[in-house]
TIVEX-253875 format. One line per field, with one value per residue: residue number from 1; residue in one letter; y, x, z of N, C-alpha, C in turn. Coordinates in steps of 0.001 Angstrom, whole numbers, plus 500000, padded with zeros to 6 digits. Atoms other than C-alpha are relative to their C-alpha. Layout:
N
pos	c(NUM/...) .
code	c(a/...) .
n_y	c(Y/...) .
n_x	c(X/...) .
n_z	c(Z/...) .
ca_y	c(Y/...) .
ca_x	c(X/...) .
ca_z	c(Z/...) .
c_y	c(Y/...) .
c_x	c(X/...) .
c_z	c(Z/...) .
END
This chain:
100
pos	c(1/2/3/4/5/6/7/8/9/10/11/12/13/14/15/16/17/18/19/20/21/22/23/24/25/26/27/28/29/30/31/32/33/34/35/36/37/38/39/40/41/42/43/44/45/46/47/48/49/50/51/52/53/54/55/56/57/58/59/60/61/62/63/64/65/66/67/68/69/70/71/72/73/74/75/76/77/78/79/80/81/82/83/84/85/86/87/88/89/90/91/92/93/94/95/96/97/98/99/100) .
code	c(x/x/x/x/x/x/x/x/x/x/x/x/x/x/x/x/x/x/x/x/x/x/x/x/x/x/x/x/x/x/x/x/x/x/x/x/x/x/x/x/x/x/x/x/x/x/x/x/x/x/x/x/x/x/x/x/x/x/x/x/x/x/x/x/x/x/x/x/x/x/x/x/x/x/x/x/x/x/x/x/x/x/x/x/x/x/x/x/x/x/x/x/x/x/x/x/x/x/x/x) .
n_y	c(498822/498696/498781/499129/500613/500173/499094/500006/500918/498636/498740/501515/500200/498715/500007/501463/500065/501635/500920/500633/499727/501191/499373/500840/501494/499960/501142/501349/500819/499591/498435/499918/500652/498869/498913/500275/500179/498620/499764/500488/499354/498848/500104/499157/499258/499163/501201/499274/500828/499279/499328/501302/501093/500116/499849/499019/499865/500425/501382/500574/499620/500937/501278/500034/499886/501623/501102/499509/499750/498775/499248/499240/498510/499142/500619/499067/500342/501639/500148/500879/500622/501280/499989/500862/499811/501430/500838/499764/498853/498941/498742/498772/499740/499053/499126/501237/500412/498900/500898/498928) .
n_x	c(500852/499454/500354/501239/501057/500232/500841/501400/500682/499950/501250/501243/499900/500120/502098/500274/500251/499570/500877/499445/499351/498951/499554/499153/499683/499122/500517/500556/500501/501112/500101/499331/501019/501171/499406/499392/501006/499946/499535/500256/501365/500147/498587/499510/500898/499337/500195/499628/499662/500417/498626/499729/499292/498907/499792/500254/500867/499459/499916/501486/500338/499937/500863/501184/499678/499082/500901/501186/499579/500466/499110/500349/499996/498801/500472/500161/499890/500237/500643/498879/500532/500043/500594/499879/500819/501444/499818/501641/500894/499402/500601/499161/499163/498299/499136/498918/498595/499528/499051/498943) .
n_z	c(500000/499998/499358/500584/499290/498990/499922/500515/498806/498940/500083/499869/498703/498573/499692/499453/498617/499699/499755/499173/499524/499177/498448/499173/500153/500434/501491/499956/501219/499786/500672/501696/501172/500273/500747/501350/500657/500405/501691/500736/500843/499967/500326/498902/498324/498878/498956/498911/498496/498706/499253/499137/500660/499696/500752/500518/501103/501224/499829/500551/501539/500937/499854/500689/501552/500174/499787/501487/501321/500055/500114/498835/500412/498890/498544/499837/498826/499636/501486/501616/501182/501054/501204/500466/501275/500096/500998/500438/500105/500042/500165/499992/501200/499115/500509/500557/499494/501045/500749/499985) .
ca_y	c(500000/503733/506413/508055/505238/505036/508583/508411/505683/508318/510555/507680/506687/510009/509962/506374/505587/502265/499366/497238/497370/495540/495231/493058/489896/491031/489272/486446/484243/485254/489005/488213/486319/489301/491513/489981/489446/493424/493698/491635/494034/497139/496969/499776/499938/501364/499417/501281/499795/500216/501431/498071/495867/494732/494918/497946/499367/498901/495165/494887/496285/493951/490980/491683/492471/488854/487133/488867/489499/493118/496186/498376/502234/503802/503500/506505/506556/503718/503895/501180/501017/498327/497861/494824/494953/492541/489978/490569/494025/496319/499823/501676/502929/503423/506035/504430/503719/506691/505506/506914) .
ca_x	c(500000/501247/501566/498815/496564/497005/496125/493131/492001/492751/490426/487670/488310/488242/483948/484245/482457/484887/482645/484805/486135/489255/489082/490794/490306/492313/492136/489592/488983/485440/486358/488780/486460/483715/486338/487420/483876/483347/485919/484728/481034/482831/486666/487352/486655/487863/488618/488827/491137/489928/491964/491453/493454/496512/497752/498959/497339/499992/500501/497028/496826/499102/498012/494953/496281/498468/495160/492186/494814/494182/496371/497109/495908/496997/496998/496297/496394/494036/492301/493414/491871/491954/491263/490839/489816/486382/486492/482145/481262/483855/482803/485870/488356/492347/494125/496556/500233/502060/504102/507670) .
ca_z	c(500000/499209/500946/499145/499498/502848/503071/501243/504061/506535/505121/504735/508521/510397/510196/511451/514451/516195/515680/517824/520940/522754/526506/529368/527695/524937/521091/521385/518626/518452/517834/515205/513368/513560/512464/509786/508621/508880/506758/504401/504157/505093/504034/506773/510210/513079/516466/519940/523060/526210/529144/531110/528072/528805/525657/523739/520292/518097/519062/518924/515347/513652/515423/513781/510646/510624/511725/509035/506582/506865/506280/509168/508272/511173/514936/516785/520426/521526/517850/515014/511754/509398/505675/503812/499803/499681/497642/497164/498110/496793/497738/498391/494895/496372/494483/491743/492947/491158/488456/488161) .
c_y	c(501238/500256/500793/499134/499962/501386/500409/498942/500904/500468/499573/499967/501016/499870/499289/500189/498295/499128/498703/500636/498770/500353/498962/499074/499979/499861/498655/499379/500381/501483/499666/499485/501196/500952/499706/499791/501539/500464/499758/500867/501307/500503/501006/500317/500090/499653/500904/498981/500460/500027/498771/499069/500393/500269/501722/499889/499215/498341/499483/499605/498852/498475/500084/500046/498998/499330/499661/500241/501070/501402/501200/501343/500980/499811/501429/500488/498827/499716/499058/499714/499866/499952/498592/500105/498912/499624/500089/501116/501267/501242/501054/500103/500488/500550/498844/499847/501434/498886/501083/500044) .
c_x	c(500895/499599/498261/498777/499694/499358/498991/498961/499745/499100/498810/499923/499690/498473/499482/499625/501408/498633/500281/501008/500745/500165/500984/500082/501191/499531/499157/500053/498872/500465/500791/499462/498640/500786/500023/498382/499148/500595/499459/498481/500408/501323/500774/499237/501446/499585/500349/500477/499810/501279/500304/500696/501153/501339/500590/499711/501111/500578/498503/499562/500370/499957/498805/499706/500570/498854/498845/500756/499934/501549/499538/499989/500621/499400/500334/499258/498999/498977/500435/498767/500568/499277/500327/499341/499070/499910/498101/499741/501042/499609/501217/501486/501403/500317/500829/501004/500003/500553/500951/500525) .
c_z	c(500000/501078/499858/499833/501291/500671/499615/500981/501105/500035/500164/501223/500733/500167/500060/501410/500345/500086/501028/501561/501010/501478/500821/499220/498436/498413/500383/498322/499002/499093/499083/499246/499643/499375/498767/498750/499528/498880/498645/499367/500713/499099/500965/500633/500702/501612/501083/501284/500861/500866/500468/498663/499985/498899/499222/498263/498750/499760/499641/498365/499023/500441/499264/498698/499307/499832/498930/498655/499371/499743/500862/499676/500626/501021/500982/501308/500564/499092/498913/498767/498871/499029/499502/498161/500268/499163/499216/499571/499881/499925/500236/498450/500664/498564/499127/500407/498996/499458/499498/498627) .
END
């Protein structure tokens, strides 16, 4: 992913509500499987860690990004959102790569 894709996610993301959130118990199974299924009918969401998880964000992030297969947009104090292209319901267009 560019730069300039990834900033075009940015811009997408900021007028995201988090649809997920990570608390004490951490990564379950469970939530990574709902995530990854978000992805799949949203291609970007946006995950909030609570104060009580033990964990921090940016560990969080690309565990989550290893697990759904996701690409990490940015992580932004206890904020992480995640994009995945959907193999069904493609609704979001990334920017082209430049070409030099």
């Amino acid at each position: 992913m560019t730069s300039k894709q990834r900033a075009y996610l940015r811009s997408l993301a900021h007028s995201l509500e988090p649809i997920f959130q990570v608390g004490k118990a951490s990564i379950t199974p469970e939530m990574t499987m709902a995530i990854a299924e978000a992805l799949e009918a949203r291609e970007l969401v946006k995950i909030s860690v609570l104060k009580n998880c033990p964990d921090d964000a940016g560990g969080i992030a690309q565990t989550l990004a290893e697990r759904t297969k996701s690409e990490v947009v940015q992580v932004v104090g206890k904020k992480i959102t995640l994009y995945k292209e959907s193999k069904n319901k493609k609704r979001i267009e990334l920017p082209s790569p430049a070409k030099k």
